[in-house]
C-alpha positions in Angstrom: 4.5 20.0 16.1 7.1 18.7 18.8 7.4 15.2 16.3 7.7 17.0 13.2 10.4 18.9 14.5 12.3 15.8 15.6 11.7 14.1 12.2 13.1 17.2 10.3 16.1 17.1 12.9 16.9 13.6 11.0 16.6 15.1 7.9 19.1 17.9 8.9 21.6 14.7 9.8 21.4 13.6 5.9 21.8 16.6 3.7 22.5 14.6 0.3 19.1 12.3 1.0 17.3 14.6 -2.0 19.2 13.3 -5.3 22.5 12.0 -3.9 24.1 14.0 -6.1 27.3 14.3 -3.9 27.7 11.1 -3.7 27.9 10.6 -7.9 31.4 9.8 -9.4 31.2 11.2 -12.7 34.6 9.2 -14.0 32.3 6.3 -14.2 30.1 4.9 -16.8 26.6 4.4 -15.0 26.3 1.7 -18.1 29.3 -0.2 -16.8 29.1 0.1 -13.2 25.9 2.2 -12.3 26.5 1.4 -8.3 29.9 3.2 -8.7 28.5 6.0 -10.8 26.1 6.6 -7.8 28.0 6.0 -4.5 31.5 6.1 -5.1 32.6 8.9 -3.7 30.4 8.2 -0.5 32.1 4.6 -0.5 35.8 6.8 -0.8 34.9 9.3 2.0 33.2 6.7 4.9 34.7 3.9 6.4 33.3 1.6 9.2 32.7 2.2 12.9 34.7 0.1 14.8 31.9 -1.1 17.1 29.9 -2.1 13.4 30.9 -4.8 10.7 29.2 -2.4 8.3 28.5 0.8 7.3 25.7 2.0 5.1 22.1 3.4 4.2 20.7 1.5 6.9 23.2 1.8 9.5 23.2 5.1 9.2 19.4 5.4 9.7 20.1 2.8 12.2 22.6 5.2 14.3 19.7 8.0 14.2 16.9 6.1 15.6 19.5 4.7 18.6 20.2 8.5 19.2 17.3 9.4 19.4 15.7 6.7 21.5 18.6 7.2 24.1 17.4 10.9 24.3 14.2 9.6 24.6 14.9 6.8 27.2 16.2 9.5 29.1 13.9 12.3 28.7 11.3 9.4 30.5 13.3 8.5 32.6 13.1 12.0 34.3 9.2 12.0 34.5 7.6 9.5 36.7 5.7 6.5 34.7 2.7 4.9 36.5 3.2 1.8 38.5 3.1 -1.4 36.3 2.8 0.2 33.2 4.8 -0.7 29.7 6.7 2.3 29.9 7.7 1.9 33.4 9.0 -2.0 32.5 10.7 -1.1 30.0 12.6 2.2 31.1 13.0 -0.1 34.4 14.2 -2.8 32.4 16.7 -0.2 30.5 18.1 1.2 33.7 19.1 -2.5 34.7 21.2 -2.9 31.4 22.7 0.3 32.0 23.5 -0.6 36.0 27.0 -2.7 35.7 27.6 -2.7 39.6 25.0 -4.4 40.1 25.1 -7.1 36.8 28.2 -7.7 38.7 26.3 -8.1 42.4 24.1 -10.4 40.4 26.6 -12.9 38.5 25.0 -15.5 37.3 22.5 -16.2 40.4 19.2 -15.9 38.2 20.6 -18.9 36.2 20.7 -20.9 38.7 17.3 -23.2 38.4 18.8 -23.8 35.1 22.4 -24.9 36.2 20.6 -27.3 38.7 18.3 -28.8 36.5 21.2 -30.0 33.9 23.1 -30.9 36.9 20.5 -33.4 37.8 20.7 -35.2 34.1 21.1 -38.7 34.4 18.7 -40.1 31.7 16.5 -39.0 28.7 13.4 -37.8 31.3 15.5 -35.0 33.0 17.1 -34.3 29.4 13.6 -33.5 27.9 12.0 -31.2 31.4 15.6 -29.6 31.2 15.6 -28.8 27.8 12.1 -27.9 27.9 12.4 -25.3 31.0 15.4 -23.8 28.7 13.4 -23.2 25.8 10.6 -21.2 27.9 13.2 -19.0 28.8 13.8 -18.7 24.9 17.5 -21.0 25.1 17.1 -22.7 22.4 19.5 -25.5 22.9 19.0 -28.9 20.5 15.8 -27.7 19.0 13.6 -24.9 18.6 9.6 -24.2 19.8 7.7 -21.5 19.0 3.8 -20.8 18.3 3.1 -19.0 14.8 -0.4 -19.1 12.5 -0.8 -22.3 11.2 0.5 -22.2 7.2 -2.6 -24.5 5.7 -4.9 -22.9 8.3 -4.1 -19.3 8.8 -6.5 -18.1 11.2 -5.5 -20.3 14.2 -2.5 -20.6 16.1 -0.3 -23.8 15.8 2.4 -25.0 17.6 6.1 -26.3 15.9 9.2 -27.7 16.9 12.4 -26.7 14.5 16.1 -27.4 13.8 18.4 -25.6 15.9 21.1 -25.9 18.9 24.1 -24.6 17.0 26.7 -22.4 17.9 28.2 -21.3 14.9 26.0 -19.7 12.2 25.4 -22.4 10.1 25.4 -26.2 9.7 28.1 -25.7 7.0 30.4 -23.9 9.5 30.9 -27.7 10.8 32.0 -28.9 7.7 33.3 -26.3 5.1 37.5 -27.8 4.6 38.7 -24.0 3.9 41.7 -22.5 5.6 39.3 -19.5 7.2 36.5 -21.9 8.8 38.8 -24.3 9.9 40.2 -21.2 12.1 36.4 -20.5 13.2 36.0 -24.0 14.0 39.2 -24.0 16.4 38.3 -20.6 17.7 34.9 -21.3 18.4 36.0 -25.1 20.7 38.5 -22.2 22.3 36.1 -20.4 22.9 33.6 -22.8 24.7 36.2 -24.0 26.7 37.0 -20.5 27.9 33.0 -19.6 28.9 33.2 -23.5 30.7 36.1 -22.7 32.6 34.9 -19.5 33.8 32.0 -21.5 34.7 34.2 -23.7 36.8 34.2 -26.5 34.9 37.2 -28.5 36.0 37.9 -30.2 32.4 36.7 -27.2 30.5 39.0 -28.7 27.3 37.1 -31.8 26.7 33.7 -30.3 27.5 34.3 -28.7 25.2 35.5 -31.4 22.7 32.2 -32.9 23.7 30.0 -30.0 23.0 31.5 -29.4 19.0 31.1 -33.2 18.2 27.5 -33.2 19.3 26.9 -30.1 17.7 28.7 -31.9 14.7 26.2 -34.3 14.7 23.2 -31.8 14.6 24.6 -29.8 11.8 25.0 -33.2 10.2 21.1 -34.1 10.1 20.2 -30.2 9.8 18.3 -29.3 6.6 20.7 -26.4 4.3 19.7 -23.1 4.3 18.3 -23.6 0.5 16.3 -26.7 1.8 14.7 -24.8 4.4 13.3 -22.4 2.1 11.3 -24.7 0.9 7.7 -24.2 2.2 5.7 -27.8 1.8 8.9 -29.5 3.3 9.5 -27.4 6.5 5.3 -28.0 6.8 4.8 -31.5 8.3 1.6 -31.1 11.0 1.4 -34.0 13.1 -0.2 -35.7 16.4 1.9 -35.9 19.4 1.5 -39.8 19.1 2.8 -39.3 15.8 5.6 -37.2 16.7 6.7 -40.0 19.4 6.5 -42.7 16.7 8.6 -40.5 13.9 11.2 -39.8 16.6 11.1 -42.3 19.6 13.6 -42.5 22.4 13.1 -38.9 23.1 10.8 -38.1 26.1 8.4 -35.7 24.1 5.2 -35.9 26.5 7.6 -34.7 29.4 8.9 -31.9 27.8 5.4 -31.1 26.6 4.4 -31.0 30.0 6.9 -29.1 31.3 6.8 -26.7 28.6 3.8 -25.9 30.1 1.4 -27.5 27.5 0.7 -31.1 28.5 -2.3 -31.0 26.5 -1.3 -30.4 22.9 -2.3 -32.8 20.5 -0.9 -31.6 17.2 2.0 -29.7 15.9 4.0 -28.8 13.0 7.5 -30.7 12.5 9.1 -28.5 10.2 12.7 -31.0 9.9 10.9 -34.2 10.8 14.4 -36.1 10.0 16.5 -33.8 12.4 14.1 -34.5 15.4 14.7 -38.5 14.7 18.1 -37.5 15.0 17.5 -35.8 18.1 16.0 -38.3 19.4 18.7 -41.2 18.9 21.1 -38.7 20.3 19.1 -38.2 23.5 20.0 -41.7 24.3 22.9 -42.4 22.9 25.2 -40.0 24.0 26.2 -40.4 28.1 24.5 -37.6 30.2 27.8 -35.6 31.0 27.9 -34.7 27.2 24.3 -33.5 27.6 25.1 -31.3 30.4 28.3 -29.6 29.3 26.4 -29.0 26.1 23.2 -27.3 27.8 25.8 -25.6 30.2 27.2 -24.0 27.2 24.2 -23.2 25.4 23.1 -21.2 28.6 25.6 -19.3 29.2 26.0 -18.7 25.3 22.4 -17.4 25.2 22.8 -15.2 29.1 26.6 -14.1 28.5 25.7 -10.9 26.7 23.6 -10.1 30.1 26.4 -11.3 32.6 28.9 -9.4 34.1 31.9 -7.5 32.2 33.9 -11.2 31.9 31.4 -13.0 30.3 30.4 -10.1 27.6 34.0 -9.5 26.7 34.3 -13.3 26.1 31.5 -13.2 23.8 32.3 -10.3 22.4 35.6 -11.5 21.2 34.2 -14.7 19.5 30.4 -13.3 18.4 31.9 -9.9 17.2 35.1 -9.9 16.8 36.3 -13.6 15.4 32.6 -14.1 13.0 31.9 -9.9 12.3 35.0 -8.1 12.5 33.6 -6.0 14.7 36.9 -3.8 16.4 35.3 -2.7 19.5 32.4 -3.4 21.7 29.1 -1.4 20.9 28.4 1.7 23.6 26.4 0.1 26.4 23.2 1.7 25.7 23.2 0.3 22.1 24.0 -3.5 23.4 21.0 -2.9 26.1 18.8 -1.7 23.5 19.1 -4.5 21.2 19.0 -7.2 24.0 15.3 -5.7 25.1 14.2 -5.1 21.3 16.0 -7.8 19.4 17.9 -6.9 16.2 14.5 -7.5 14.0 12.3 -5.9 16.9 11.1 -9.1 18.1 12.4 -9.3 21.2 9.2 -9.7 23.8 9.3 -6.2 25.3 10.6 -4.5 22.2 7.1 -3.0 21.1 7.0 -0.9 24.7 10.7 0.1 23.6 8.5 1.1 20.0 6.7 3.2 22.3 9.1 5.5 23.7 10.3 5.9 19.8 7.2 7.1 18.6 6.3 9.6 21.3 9.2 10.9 20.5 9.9 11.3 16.5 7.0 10.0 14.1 4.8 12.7 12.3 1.4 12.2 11.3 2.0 13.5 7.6 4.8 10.7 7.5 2.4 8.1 7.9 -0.6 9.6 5.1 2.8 10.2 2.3 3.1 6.5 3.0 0.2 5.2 2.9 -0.7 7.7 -0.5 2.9 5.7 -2.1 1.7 2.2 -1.2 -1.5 2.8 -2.8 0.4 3.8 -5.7 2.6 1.4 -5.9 0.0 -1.5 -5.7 -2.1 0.0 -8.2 1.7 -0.3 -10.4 1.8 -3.7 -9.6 -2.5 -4.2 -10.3 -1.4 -2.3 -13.8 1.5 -5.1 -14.6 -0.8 -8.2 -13.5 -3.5 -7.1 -15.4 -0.9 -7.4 -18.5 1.4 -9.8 -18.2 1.6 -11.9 -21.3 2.7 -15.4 -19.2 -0.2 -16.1 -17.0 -3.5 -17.6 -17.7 -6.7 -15.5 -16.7 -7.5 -18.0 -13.9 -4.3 -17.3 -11.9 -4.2 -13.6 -13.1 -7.9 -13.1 -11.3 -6.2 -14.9 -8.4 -3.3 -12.6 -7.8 -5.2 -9.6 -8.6 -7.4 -10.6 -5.6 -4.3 -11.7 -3.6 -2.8 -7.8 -4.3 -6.3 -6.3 -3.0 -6.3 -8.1 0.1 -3.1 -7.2 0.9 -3.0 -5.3 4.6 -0.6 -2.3 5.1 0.4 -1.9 8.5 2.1 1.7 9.2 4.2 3.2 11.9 3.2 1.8 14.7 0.2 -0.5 16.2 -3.4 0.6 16.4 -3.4 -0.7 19.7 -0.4 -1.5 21.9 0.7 -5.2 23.4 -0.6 -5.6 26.9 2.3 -6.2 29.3 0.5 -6.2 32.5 2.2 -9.8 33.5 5.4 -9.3 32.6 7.8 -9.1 35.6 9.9 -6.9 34.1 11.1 -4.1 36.4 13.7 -3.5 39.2 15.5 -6.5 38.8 19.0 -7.9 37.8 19.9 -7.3 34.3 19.6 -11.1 33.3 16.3 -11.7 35.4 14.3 -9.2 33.4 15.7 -11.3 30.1 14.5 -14.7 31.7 11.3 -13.4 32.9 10.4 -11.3 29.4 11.3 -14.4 27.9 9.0 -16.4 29.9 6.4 -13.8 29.6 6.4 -14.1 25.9 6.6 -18.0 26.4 3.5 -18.2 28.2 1.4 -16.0 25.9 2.8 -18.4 22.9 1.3 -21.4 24.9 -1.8 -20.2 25.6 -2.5 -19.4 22.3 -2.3 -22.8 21.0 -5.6 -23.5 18.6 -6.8 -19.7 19.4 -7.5 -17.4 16.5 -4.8 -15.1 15.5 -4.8 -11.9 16.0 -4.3 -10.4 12.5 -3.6 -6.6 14.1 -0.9 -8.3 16.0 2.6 -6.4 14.9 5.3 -9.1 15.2 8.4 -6.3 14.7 8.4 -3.0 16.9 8.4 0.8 15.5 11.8 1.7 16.5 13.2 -0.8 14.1 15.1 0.6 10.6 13.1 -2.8 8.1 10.0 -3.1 6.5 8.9 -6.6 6.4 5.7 -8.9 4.3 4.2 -11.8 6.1 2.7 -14.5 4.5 0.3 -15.8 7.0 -1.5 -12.7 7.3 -0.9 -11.4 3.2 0.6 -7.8 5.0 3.2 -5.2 4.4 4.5 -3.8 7.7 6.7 -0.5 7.6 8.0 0.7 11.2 8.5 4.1 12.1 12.1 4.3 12.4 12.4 3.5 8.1 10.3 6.8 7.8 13.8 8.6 7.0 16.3 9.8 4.5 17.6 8.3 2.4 14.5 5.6 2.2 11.5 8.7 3.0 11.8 12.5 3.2 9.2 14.4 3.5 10.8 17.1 1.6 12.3 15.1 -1.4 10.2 15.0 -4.6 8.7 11.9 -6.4 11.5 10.9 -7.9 13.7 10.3 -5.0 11.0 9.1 -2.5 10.0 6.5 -4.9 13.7 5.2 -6.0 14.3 4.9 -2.1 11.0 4.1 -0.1 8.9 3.3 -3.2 11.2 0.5 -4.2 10.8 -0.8 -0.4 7.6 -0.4 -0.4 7.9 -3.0 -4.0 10.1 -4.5 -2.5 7.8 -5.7 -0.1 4.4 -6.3 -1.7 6.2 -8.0 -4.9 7.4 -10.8 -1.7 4.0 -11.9 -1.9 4.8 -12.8 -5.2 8.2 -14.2 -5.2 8.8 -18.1 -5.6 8.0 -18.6 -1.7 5.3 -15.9 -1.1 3.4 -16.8 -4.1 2.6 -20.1 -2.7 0.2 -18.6 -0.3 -3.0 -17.8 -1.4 -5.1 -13.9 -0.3 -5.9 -15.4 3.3 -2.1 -16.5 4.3 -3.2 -20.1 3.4 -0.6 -22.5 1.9 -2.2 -24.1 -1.2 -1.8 -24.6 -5.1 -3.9 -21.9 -6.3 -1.6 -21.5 -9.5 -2.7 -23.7 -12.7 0.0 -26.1 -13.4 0.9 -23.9 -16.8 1.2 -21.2 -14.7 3.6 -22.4 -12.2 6.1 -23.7 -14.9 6.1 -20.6 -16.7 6.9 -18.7 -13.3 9.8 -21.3 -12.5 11.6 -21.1 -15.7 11.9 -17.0 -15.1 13.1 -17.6 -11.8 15.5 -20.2 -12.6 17.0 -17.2 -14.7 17.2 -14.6 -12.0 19.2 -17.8 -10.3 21.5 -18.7 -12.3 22.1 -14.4 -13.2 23.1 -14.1 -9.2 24.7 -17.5 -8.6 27.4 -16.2 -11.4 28.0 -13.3 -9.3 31.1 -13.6 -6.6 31.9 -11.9 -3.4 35.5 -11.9 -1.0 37.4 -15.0 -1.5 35.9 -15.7 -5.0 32.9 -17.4 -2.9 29.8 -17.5 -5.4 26.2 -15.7 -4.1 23.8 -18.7 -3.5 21.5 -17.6 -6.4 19.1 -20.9 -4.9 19.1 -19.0 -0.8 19.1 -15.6 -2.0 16.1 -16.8 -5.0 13.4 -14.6 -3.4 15.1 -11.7 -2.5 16.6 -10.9 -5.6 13.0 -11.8 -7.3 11.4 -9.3 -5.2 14.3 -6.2 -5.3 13.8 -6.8 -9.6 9.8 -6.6 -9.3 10.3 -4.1 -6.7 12.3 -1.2 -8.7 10.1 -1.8 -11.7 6.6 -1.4 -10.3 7.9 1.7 -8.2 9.1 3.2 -11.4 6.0 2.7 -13.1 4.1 4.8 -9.5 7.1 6.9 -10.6 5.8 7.6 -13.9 2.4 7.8 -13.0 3.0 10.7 -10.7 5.3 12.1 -13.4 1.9 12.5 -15.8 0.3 14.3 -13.5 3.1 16.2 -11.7 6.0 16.4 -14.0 9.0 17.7 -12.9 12.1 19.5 -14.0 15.7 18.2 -13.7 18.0 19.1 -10.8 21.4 18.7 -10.6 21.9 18.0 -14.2 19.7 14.5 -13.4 16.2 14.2 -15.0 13.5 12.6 -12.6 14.1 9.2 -13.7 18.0 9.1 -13.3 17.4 11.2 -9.6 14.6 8.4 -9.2 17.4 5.5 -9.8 20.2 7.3 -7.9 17.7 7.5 -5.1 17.3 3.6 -5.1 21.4 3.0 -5.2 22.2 4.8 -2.6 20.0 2.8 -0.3 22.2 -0.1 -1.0 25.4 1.9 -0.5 28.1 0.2 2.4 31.1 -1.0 3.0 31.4 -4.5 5.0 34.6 -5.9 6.3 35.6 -9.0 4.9 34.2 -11.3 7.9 30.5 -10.1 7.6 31.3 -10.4 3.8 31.8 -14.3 4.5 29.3 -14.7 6.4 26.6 -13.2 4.4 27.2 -15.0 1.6 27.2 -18.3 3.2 24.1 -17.4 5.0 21.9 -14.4 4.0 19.3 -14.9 1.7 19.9 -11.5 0.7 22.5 -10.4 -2.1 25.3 -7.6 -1.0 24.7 -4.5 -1.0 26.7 -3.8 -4.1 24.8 -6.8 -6.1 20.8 -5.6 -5.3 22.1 -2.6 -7.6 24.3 -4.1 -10.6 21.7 -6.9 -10.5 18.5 -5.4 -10.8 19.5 -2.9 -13.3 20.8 -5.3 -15.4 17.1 -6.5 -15.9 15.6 -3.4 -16.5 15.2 -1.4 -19.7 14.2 1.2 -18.0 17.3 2.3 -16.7 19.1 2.1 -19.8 16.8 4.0 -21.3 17.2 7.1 -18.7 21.2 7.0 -18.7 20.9 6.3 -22.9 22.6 3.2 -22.6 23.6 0.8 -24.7 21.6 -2.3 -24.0 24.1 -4.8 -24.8 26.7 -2.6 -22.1 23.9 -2.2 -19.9 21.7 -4.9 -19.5 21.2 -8.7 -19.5 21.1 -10.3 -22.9 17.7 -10.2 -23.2 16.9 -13.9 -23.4 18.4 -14.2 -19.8 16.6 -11.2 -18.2 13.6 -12.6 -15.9 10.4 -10.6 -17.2 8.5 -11.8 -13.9 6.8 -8.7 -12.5 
């Protein structure tokens, strides 16, 4: 009863979870403005941490699970683990973070195999081993590697090399003419030329000159974030001997080798045209550029692990200059997310997971859950079995695509082994390198293996809910298991506005215009008819252009093309969780509470998920590079496709809703 008692603690924390009324501004017109009908006095009464660029829903969630996993953290830290156990690593690892004297004893000592390797750079051989040694340590300076399931093959492992070695967030950040990124673009060559100098780096200035014009020249042959959506041209599987002829002058068998897999034969180039351009660079620009460009890339990637000087110049830059962020996060919170990862994919971040759920996940959470996403895929089975655009051939191929669908729940079956990890009492920064290096090595052996299908990629103690493709699953983690999203004690109506749409959400991804182009077993392939596929494109291209119209800070448009598959699946989402709504409604109807019926509790319930304030930095930067809408937009936008809601707030459509030749009937 210990973790039930911790969960209903949470629920304590968010009293207006169970209808939101509080939070309604009656002065409003939910027809005009629904999201400030539902959230506005919330929006009126809150404002932002300083140590956060935002503050909603999911922060707030966000703040709970960080509390409790610190009480947690400690609470085990007080009771012996066993010798070379994940619990011990990771609490060991913890109590590094947390030990600033010695960070400071440390300085930057563990780095130093790196620093001599680019030191030695004096052609493209050393430049590829260098490079290649960074990347196992997770640095990923010029280019990216990694080992994921194979998208035309999804039951074996396959290796790929990617775009990447940028320091600011985007390619466009090199070339946007606006007043704002032009002060980002001087800040950030300030800011490299600070980190180089504390390096000692006698002519910090124009290393720093150096490293923004090469980067200038990536972002130059770097695929957009709209043309890297696109799934059949980030998929181009070749031989190594191909790879050398596509990109010659680059020493690729070298930094195979030490990579540590001098064997591999095949791989997938996902920007084939940016590795050319790599690989011209590698010998055309002199060898001192090279090193005070991998200089700053490991320092960039390490500073955050450093001592107080380093952090406080990458907080001002990272956080302060790009987020808004006011003040450095509380230490335990920084540690936290450097042995997790912000996504939970961080390689010790599932034995962080396990600390979370000894600590606060009930079983009854998990069997509500797992009772909604049955309901909610039998809502979406309902709507397939109906829909008046698609053929019967690709309608029995989706329906079998829906039942093969995998739920993960909570937390693994079985936990990640991290018997070889040398993670323990070490320096801060040497339990990164050699978690990094852990994870590295498993990557690499897995080359051409099977994949392990029960394999959670995202860890329990993180507040998202996530579909993968390759494996056609839906993967809920613990730490979303709370109001406003889940509540034990909330009726239908609000559970299924807040974690029923998420749930949606999630299995209507394997629909949207990316996820539908893998077939039940993960597999990239055209398993839609032709007829099919154009019908489905000419909906989407409405949901589109419907976002693209909609603006942000700065009159900057949403990228209705980057944030296409989001906004498809919060649409399909809502509507098949009202329908599980409405189901459960037959057979348990119930009453209205607060002067709100079930349905407009069950839509209040889904806006007040998507309620928070951003300052106006994270605004910028989300819209230039989130494939997600704001906050604000996932509400006006989805119920201006649904008839639904006018029909429970007794709208008028034409007020309400999209004209209804521009509203996207997909799901």
């Amino acid at each position: 009863m210990r973790l039930r008692g911790a969960l209903l603690v949470l629920i304590a924390l968010a009293p207006a979870a169970r209808g939101e009324a509080p939070a309604v501004d009656r002065g409003v017109d939910p027809c005009v403005d629904f999201h400030a009908f539902a959230n506005n006095r919330w929006l009126q009464a809150s404002s932002i941490p300083p140590d956060r660029s935002r503050w909603g829903s999911f922060d707030a969630v966000d703040k709970r699970t960080e509390e409790i996993l610190v009480r947690a953290i400690d609470k085990a830290l007080a009771t012996p683990s066993p010798e070379g156990s994940a619990r011990r690593k990771v609490l060991e690892y913890f109590a590094s973070g947390m030990d600033e004297a010695a960070i400071a004893r440390a300085g930057a000592t563990p780095l130093a195999p790196h620093v001599a390797r680019i030191a030695a750079i004096d052609a493209p051989e050393p430049l590829a081993r260098a490079i290649a040694e960074l990347h196992a340590d997770d640095i990923n300076a010029l280019f990216s590697f990694d080992v994921l399931p194979d998208p035309k093959q999804s039951t074996r492992y396959l290796a790929l090399v990617a775009q990447g070695g940028l320091g600011l967030p985007d390619r466009d950040y090199y070339f946007l003419d606006d007043e704002r990124t032009r002060e980002i673009r001087a800040a950030y060559r300030r800011h490299v030329a600070r980190v180089l100098e504390l390096d000692g780096d006698p002519a910090a200035a124009a290393s720093a000159g150096d490293v923004l014009a090469l980067e200038t020249e990536l972002a130059r042959a770097s695929m957009t974030v709209v043309e890297r959506r696109d799934v059949d041209k980030t998929y181009n599987r070749m031989t190594l001997a191909e790879l050398e002829r596509a990109a010659p002058g680059f020493a690729w068998r070298a930094y195979f080798s030490a990579l540590g897999a001098p064997a591999l034969t095949e791989l997938n180039v996902r920007q084939p045209a940016y590795l050319e351009r790599v690989a011209e660079l590698a010998t055309a620009r002199p060898a001192a550029e090279w090193r005070a460009y991998l200089r700053w890339h490991l320092l960039r990637a390490a500073a955050d692990k450093l001592d107080a000087r380093h952090e406080a110049l990458h907080f001002d830059f990272f956080e302060r200059t790009l987020l808004g962020k006011q003040e450095p996060a509380p230490r335990a919170k920084r540690v936290m997310v450097i042995i997790g990862g912000r996504y939970g994919q961080a390689p010790m971040a599932e034995a962080l997971g396990q600390v979370f759920v000894a600590e606060a996940f009930p079983p009854e959470a998990k069997a509500r859950m797992l009772e909604m996403v049955g309901n909610v895929k039998e809502a979406l089975r309902d709507r397939l079995k109906t829909v008046e655009w698609m053929t019967e051939e690709t309608r029995a191929r989706s329906l079998a695509k829906l039942a093969a669908m995998k739920v993960k729940m909570g937390y693994p079956e079985k936990w990640k082994d991290f018997s070889r990890a040398e993670v323990g009492a070490r320096p801060f920064v040497e339990n990164w390198l050699n978690a990094n290096r852990f994870a590295h090595r498993r990557g690499v052996a897995r080359i051409g293996q099977p994949v392990d299908r029960d394999e959670w990629r995202t860890s329990p103690h993180i507040v998202n809910a996530f579909y993968s493709a390759a494996n056609n699953e839906i993967v809920f983690p613990a730490a979303i298991l709370q109001p406003p999203f889940f509540d034990l004690a909330a009726d239908d109506a609000t559970n299924y506005g807040g974690i029923g749409m998420v749930i949606g959400h999630e299995i209507t991804h394997g629909f949207d215009d990316r996820g539908r182009r893998f077939d039940k077993d993960g597999n990239l392939r055209d398993w839609w008819t032709a007829e099919d596929s154009r019908r489905y494109k000419e909906r989407a291209k409405k949901i589109e252009a419907q976002y693209g119209a909609y603006t942000g800070i700065d009159g900057i448009r949403v990228n209705g093309a980057l944030t296409l598959g989001e906004n498809i699946s919060d649409i399909g989402g809502l509507r098949i969780a009202y329908l599980a709504l409405e189901k459960a409604l037959a057979r348990r109807p119930q009453a209205a509470r607060d002067g709100f019926t079930a349905e407009q509790r069950f839509f209040l319930s889904f806006a007040a998920i998507w309620r928070a304030l951003q300052r106006p930095e994270q605004e910028r930067l989300r819209l230039r590079t989130d494939s997600h809408s704001l906050p604000r937009l996932r509400v006006r936008g989805v119920v201006a496709n649904m008839p639904e809601f006018a029909r429970a707030f007794s709208c008028d459509a034409s007020t309400a809703l999209l004209a209804e030749g521009d509203r996207a009937d997909i799901w």
